[in-house]
C-alpha angles and dihedrals in degrees: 000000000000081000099063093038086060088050079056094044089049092053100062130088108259086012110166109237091202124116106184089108091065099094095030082061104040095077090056098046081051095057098045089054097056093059098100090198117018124112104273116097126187125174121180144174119228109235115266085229117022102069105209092026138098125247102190136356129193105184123186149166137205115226132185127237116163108281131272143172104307104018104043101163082055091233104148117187107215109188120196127144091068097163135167120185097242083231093061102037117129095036093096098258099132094041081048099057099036079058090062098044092051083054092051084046095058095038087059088047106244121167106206128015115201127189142157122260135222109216084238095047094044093090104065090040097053084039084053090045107268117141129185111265107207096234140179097211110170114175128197108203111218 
């Protein structure tokens, strides 16, 4: 998983090639994924060729914030981690497993999932739904 995370990573703009911060994080991924219930979600497709590797990941949370129109239990889906190996791109993995996570978020009952988008990733978000929200996201790193 933290593989394809780092092929995601890689593929921004200003991504950070180290990966010194693989073996601090996987603890804690661990971890995550063990919670039956909680609120962290991964789905993934083993790679058609690799045995023992991942193809693709799409990994993603819910998160509260206090209830509005549209989203009145104030569940919010966020998706990142949205990773193809680039050996197995173009077979439907990605769209596969986003299809599973949109279902994980209903099922939890969240009202809205956001998510950034790649431009080469946009299509098969806005096929899947997604729109652009015009949005004044500012961020503090800590």
């Amino acid at each position: 998983m933290l593989r394809l995370r780092q092929v995601m990573i890689d593929s921004l703009p200003g991504g950070d090639p180290s990966r010194a911060w693989h073996t601090e994080a996987l603890p804690a991924l661990r971890e995550r994924l063990g919670e039956a219930d909680g609120d962290f979600a991964a789905f993934v497709v083993d790679h058609p060729d690799r045995p023992g590797a991942l193809g693709a990941l799409v990994v993603g949370t819910i998160d509260y914030r206090i209830g509005k129109a549209g989203s009145p239990l104030g569940r919010s889906g966020y998706v990142f981690s949205v990773a193809t190996d680039p050996a197995a791109r173009r077979r439907g993995y990605a769209r596969a497993c986003m299809d599973e996570l949109l279902e994980w978020f209903r099922e939890r009952g969240a009202g809205q999932v956001m998510l950034t988008a790649s431009a080469e990733a946009e299509p098969l978000y806005a096929d899947l739904g997604f729109v652009h929200k015009p949005d004044p996201t500012m961020i503090l790193r800590l």
